[in-house]
C-alpha positions as CSV (number, residue, x, y, z in Angstrom):
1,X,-79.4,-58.8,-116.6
2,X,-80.3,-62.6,-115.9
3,X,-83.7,-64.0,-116.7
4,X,-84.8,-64.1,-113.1
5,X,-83.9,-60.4,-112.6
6,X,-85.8,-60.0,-116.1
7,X,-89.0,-61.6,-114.7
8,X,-89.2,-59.7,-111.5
9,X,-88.5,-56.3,-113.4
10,X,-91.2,-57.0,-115.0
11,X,-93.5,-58.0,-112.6
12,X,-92.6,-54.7,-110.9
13,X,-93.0,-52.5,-114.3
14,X,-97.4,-53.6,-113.5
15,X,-97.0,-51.7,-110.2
16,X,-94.3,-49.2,-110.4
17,X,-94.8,-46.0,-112.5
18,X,-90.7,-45.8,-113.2
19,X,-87.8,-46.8,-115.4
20,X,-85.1,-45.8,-114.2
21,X,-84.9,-48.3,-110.9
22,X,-81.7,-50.1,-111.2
23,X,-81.2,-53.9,-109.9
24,X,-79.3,-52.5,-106.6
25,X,-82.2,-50.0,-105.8
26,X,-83.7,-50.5,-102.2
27,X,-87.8,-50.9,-103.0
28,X,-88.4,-50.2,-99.6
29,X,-86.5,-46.8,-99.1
30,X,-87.6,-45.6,-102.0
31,X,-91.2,-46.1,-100.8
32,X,-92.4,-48.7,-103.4
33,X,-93.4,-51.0,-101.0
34,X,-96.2,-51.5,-99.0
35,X,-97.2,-54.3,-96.6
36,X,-100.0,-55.2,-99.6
37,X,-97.7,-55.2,-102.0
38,X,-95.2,-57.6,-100.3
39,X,-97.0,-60.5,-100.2
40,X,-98.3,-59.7,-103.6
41,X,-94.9,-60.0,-104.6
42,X,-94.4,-63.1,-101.9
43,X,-97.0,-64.9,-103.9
44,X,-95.9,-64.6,-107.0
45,X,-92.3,-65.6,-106.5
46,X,-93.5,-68.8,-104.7
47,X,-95.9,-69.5,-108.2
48,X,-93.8,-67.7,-110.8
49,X,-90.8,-70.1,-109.4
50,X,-92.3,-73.0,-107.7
51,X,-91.2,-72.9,-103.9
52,X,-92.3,-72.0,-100.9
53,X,-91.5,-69.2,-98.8
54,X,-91.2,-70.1,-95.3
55,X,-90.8,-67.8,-91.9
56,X,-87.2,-67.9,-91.7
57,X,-87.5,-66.9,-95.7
58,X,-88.9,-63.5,-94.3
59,X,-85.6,-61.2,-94.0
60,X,-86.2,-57.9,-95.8
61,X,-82.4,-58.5,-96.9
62,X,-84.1,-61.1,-99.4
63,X,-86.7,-58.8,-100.8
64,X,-85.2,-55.1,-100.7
65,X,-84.0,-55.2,-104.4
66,X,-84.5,-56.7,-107.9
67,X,-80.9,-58.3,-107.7
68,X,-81.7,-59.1,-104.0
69,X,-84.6,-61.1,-104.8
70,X,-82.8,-62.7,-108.1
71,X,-79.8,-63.8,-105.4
72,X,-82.7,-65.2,-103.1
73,X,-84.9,-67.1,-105.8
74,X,-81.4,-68.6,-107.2
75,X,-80.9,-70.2,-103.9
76,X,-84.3,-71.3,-103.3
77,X,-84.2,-73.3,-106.6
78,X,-80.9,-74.4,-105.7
79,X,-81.5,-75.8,-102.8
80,X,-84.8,-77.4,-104.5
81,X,-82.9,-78.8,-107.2
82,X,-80.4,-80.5,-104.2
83,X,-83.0,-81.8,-101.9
């Protein structure tokens, strides 16, 4: 597991009462997600990893899973790191 995927896990492990969600698990099928809890978690990827989130940003494709959200954040600093 990489170190961003290791940050959000554990940002999750303060709202989620489970240990067996794997990296590929869809937080929004399985009901983990709520419309308060996604821009918690909007929030605290933009301090926890010092960008910003914009509109086009919004796709649930980028937030749906612990390894989806590691894929996203790596291209957000990425493209911060290029610009």
């Amino acid at each position: 597991m990489d170190e961003t995927a290791l940050r959000v896990r554990t940002f999750f492990a303060r709202f989620f009462r489970t240990t067996d969600l794997k990296d590929s698990d869809d937080i929004f099928a399985l009901g983990f997600v709520n419309s308060l809890f996604a821009m918690q978690l909007v929030t605290w990827l933009e301090r926890e990893f010092a960008f910003t989130i914009r509109d086009e940003d919004l796709d649930i494709r980028n937030f749906n899973s612990i390894a989806a959200i590691s894929a996203f954040v790596g291209r957000k600093v990425a493209a911060a790191v290029e610009a």
